[in-house]
C-alpha positions in Angstrom: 9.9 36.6 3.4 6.8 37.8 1.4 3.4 35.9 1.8 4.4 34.1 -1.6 7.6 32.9 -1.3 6.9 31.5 2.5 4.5 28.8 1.3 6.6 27.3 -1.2 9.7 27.4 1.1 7.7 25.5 3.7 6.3 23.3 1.4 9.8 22.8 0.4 11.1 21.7 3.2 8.0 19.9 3.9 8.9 17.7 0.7 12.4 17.1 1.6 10.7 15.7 5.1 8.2 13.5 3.5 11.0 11.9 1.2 12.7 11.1 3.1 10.4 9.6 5.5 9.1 8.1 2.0 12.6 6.0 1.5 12.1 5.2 5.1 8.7 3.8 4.6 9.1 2.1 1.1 12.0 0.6 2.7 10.5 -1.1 6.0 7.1 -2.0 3.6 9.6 -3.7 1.5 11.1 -5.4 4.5 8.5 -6.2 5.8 7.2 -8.1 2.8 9.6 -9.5 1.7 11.7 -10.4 5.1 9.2 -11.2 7.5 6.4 -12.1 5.0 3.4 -10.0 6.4 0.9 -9.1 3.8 0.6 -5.9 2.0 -2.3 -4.5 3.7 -0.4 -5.3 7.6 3.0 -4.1 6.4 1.3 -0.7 5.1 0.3 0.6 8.3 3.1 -0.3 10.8 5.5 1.5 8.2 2.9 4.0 8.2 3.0 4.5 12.0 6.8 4.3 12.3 6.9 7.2 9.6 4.7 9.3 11.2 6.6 9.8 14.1 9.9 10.2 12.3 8.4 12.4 9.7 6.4 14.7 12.9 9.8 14.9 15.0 11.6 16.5 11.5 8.7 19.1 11.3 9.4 20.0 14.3 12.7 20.9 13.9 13.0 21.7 10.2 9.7 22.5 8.3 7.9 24.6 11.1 10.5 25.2 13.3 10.0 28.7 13.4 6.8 28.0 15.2 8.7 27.6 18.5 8.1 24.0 20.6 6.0 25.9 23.5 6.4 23.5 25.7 5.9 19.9 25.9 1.9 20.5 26.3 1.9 22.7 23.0 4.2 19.7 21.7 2.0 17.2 22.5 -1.2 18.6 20.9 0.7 19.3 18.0 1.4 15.6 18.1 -2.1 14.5 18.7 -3.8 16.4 15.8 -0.6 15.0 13.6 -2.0 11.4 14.5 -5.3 12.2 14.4 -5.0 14.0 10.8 -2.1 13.1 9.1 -1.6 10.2 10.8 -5.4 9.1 9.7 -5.4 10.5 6.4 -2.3 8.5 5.4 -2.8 4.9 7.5 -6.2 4.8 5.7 -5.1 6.2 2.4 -2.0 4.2 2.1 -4.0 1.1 3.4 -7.2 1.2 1.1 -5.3 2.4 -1.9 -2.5 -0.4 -1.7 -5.4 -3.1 -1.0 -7.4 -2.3 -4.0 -3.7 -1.8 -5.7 -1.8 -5.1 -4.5 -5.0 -7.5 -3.6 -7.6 -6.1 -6.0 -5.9 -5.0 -9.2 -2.5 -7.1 -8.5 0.1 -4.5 -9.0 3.3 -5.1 -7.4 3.4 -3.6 -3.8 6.7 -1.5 -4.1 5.0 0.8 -6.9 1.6 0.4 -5.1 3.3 1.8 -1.9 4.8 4.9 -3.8 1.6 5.8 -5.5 0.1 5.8 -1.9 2.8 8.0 -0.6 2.6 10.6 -3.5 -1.4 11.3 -4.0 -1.7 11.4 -0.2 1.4 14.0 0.3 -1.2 17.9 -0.9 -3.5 17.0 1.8 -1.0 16.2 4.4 0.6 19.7 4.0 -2.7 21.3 4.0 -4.1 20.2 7.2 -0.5 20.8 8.5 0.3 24.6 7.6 -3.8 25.5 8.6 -4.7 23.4 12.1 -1.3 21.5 13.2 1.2 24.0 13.0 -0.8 27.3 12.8 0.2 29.7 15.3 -1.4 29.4 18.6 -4.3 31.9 19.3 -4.4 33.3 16.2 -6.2 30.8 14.0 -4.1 31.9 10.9 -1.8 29.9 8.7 2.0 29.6 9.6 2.0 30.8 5.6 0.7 34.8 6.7 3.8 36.8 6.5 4.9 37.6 10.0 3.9 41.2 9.4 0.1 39.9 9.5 0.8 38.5 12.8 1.7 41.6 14.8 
């Protein structure tokens, strides 16, 4: 696969990840909104969370899986820098932008939780392909061709 063609692949399949973990999110916010009655800015991050780990177990398998697991250490840092960044980015995105949305400019939270999904999406799959999922020791992007590598 030429240098071109692997980024958009992975991002791809880094898409078809994140929406589905998207339906999974909208769809515990909702629940938990309308269901159990937590506010907004509550709901947001414990779908948030749950997400996170359902959307870093498919990237393991599907969107980087050519990165090999390495082991359960490997595994685990992987893990930790996909808390720590994606994780971070998108609790305190999808938090701050659907309080100002739902609580400060009174949109409807369904819509407010989309919007939060989609503009925090480029920079998720940025610090992904360069720091999470780069291949060990080589500090370059999963996206080199593999001829770069050797």
């Amino acid at each position: 696969m030429t240098a071109v063609s692997r980024p958009s692949w992975r991002f791809a399949r880094f898409a078809i990840v994140g929406a589905a973990g998207a339906a999974v999110q909208v769809a515990l916010f909702h629940l938990m909104v309308k269901l159990l009655d937590l506010p907004p800015a509550l709901a947001a991050p414990m779908a948030v969370e749950i997400v996170l780990l359902h959307n870093f177990l498919w990237h393991e398998r599907f969107t980087w899986r050519d990165r090999g697991s390495g082991g359960i250490k490997q595994r685990t840092i992987r893990l930790w820098r996909f808390q720590v960044t994606n994780g971070l980015l998108s609790l305190g995105g999808n938090t701050a932008l659907i309080y100002v949305l739902v609580q400060e400019l009174k949109a409807p939270a369904l819509p407010a939780a989309v919007a939060a999904i989609a503009l925090s999406a480029p920079a998720n799959f940025a610090i992904a392909d360069r720091w999470i999922y780069r291949r060990a020791g080589t500090g370059e992007s999963p996206a080199a061709p593999d001829s770069a590598r050797q």
